[in-house]
C-alpha positions in Angstrom: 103.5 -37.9 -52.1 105.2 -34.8 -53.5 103.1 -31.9 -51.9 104.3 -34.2 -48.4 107.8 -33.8 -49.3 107.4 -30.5 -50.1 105.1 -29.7 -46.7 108.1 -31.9 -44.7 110.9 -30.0 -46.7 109.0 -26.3 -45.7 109.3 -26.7 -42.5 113.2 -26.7 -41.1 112.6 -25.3 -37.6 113.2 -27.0 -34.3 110.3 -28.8 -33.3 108.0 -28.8 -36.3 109.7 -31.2 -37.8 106.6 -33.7 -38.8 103.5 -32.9 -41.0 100.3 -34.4 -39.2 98.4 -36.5 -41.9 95.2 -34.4 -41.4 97.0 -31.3 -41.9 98.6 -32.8 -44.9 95.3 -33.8 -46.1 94.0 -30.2 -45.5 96.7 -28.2 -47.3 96.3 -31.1 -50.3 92.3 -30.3 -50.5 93.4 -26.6 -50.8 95.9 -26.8 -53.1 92.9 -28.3 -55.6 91.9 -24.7 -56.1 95.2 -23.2 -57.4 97.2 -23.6 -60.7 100.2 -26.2 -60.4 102.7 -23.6 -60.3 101.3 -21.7 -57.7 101.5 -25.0 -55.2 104.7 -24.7 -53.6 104.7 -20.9 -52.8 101.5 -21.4 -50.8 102.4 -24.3 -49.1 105.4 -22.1 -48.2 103.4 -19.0 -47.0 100.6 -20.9 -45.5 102.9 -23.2 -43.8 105.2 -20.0 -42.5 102.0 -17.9 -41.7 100.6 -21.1 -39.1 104.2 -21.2 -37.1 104.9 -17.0 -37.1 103.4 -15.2 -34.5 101.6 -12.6 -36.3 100.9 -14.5 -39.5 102.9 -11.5 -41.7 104.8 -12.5 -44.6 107.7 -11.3 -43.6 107.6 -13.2 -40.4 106.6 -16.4 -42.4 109.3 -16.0 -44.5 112.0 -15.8 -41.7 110.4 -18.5 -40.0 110.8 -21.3 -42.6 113.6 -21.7 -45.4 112.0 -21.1 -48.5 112.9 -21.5 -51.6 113.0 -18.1 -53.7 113.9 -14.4 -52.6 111.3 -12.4 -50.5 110.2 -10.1 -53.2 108.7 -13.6 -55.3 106.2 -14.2 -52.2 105.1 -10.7 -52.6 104.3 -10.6 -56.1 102.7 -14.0 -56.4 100.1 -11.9 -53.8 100.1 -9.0 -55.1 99.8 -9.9 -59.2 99.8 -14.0 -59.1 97.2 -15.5 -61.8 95.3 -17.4 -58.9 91.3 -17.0 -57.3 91.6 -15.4 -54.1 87.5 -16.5 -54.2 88.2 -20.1 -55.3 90.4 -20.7 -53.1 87.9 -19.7 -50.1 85.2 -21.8 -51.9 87.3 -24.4 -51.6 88.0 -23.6 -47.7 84.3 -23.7 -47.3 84.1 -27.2 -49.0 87.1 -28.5 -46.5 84.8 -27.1 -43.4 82.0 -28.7 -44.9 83.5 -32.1 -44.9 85.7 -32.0 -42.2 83.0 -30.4 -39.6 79.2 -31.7 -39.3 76.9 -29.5 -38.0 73.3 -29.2 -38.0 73.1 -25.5 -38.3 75.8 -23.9 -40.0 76.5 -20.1 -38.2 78.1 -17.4 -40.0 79.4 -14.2 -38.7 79.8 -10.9 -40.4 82.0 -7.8 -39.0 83.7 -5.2 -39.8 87.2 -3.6 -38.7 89.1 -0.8 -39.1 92.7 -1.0 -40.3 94.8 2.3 -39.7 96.8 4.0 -41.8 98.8 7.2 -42.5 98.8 7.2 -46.3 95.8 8.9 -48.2 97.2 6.9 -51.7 96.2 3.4 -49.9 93.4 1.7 -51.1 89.6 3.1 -49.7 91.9 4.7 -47.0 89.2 7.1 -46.0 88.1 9.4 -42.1 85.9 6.7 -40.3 83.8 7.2 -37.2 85.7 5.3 -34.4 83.1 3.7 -32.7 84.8 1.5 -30.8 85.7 4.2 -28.6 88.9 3.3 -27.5 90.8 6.0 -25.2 93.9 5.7 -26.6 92.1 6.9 -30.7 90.9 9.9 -31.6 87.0 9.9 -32.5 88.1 10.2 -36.0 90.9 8.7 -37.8 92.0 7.7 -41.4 92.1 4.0 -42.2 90.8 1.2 -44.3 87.4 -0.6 -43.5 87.3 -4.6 -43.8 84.3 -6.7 -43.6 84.8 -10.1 -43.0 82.7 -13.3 -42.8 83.8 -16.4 -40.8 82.7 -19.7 -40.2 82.1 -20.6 -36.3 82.3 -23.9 -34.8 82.4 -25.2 -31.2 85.3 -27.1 -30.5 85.0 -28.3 -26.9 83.6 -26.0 -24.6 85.0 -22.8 -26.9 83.8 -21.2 -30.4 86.1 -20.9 -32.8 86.0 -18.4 -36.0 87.0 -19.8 -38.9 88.1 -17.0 -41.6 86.4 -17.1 -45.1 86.7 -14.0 -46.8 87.1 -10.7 -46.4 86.7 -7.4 -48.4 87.9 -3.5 -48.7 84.8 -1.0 -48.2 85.9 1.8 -51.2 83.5 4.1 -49.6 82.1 5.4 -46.2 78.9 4.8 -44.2 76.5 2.1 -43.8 75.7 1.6 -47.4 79.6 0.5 -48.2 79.1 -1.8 -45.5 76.1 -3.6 -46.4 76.7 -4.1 -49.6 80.0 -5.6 -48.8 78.2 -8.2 -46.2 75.6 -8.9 -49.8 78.7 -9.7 -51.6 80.5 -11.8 -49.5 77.0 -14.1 -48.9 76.6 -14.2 -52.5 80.1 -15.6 -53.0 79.8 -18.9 -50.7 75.9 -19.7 -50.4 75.2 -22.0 -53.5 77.9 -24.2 -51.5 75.6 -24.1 -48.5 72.3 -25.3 -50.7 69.8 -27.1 -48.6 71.9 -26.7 -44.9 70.3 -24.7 -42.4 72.2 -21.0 -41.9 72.7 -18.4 -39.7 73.7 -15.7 -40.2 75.0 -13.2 -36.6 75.5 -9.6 -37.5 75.7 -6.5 -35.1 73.5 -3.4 -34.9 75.3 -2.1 -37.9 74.0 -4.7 -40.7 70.4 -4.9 -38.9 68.9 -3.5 -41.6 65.4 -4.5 -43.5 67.4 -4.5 -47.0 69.9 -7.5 -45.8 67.7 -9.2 -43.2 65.0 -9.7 -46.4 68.5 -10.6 -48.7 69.2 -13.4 -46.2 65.7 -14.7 -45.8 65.1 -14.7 -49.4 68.2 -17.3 -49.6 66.7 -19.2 -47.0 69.4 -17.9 -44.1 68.0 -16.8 -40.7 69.8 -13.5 -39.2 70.5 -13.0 -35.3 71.6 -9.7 -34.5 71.1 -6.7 -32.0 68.8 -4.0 -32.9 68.1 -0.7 -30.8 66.5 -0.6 -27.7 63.4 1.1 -28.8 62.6 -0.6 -31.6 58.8 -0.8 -32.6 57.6 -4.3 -31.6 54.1 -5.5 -31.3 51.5 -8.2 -30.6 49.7 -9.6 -33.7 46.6 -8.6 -34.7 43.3 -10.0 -33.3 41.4 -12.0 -35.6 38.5 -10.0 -37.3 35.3 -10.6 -36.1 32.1 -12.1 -38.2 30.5 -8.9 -39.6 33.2 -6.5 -38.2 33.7 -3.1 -39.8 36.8 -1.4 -41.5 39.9 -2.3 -42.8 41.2 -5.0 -40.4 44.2 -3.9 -38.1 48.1 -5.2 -39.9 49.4 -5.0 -35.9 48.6 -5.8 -32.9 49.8 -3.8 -29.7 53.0 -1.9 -28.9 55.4 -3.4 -26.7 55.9 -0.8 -24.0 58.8 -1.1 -20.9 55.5 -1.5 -18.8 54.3 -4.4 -20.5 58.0 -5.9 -20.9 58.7 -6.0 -17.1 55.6 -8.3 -16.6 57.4 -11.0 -19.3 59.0 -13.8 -17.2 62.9 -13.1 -16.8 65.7 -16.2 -17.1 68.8 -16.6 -15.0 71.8 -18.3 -16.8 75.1 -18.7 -17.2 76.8 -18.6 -20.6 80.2 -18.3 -22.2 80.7 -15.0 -23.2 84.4 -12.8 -23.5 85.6 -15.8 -22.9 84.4 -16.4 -19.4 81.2 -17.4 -17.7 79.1 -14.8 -17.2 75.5 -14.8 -15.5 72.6 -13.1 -17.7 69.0 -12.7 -17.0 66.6 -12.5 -20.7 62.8 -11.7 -21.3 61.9 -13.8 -24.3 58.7 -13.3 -26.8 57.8 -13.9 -30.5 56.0 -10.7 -31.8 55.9 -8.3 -34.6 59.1 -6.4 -36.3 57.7 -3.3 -37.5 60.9 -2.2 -39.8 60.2 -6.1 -41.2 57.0 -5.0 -42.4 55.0 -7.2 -39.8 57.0 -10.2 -39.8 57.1 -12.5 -36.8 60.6 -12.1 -35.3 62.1 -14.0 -31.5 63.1 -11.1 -29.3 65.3 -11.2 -26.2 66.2 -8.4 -23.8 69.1 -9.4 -22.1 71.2 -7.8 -19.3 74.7 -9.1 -18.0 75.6 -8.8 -14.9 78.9 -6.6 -13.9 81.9 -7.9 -12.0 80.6 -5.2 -9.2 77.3 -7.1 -9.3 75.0 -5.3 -10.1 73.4 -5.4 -13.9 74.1 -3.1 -16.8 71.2 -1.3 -18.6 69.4 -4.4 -21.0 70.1 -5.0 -25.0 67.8 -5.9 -27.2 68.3 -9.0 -29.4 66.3 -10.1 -32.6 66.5 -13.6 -34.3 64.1 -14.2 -37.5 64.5 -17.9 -36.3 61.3 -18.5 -33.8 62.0 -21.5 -32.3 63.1 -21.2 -28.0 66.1 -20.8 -27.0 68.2 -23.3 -26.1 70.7 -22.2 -23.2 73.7 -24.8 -24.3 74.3 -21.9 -26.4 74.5 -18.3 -26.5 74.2 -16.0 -29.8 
């Protein structure tokens, strides 16, 4: 009854001027996770943070009448005795019981902060790979990878935040070790559910697919378009000579155009979008042999015609289902 006086008291601002009981119930569960004295500033910050545009903690703390002076919400971030980890364990717990799926998917990513100062932290040169015109092709900032919870609400996804972490150094390494680390932080709360885990080209790597699949977790993510990709071998024969064969054979463009090709329609950039696929189980050669699910997809342009195809990889075998799109 106190933490809803407090959550009604937070918010003074025209229109916001009830607590729904769920979201009530939320912030309560969350609160679980923090030392006593800690409660009130983050129901003020989290409360601030929902109704400001940007989420910034200056914003939130113009939005909603708090309690102490600015520079008290900054250093109870900056050097308050509370678990930035347990409280996102306990975020995972509230998703768990809140939302039921049957397959749980997880998303890793990484983005690139900007910044001018070479004395912030891991402020390093990165690559700018997302090749936007108005960035040089190198610039200094921080690199962030994140992991998020996805969910379909409706018709839409939605990506839930769970943690994130600062890459000290550069390059792929940095990176992948980062993705490792967040994983290890949440999975003994997903013992026994079925994961999945989508990654770009950038974490499709035999070192964290084999991480993943030794915790049980499957990984979807795109790998490059020549990858080596076989049949498996054929079974040896009754009296047959040699060492038998470990694969089968390659997967050339000629023998991938006579695969059977799929028309649909899928959410994707947040509109419908019509894609054609080739779908076949074979033989990951960077995976030592293992049997992956491979798709080469192509999506069509709004000039009609269709772009050059990407290829997909899933360590999950079974068929797709077209309901939804990974």
């Amino acid at each position: 009854r106190n933490q809803h006086e407090l959550l009604e008291a937070a918010v003074d601002v025209k229109g916001y001027s009830r607590i729904p009981r769920e979201l009530c119930y939320w912030i309560t569960f969350l609160t679980e996770a923090l030392p006593l004295r800690s409660v009130g500033t983050f129901i003020e910050l989290l409360i601030g943070a929902m109704l400001s545009p940007a989420g910034f903690v200056t914003e939130a703390y113009l939005v909603v009448t708090m309690r102490n002076h600015w520079t008290s919400y900054y250093k109870w971030l900056q050097e308050g005795r509370w678990s930035w980890l347990a409280l996102s364990r306990q975020f995972v717990r509230l998703i768990m019981k809140v939302v039921k799926q049957d397959v749980i998917h997880l998303v890793i990513d990484d983005t690139l902060t900007l910044r001018a100062s070479k004395k912030a932290p891991g402020s390093q040169i990165h690559h700018q790979h997302g090749n936007k015109p108005n960035l040089a092709r190198y610039v200094r900032g921080q690199c962030w990878v994140s992991l998020a919870w996805v969910i379909k609400r409706r018709k839409q996804f939605v990506s839930l935040p769970v943690l994130t972490r600062l890459v000290p150094g550069m390059g792929n390494t940095g990176k992948l070790i980062a993705a490792q680390t967040l994983i290890r932080a949440i999975y003994r709360l997903l013992d026994g559910r079925k994961v999945r885990v989508l990654v770009d080209s950038w974490y499709m790597r035999r070192v964290f697919i084999e991480s993943m699949l030794a915790r049980g977790f499957d990984v979807i993510g795109q790998v490059r378009i020549d990858t080596w990709l076989c049949d498996e071998p054929p079974k040896r024969q009754k009296g047959q000579r040699g060492r038998p064969r470990k694969y089968g054979r390659k997967y050339t463009p000629k023998r991938i155009a006579h695969l059977k090709r799929t028309v649909v329609t899928l959410p994707l950039y947040g509109k419908e979008q019509e894609v054609r696929y080739r779908s076949k189980v074979l033989m990951a050669r960077f995976l030592k042999g293992r049997l992956v699910r491979v798709v080469w997809c192509e999506l069509k342009s709004e000039a009609g015609h269709w772009k050059k195809a990407h290829l997909l990889l899933s360590t999950c075998q079974v068929p797709i289902d077209h309901r939804f799109s990974f």
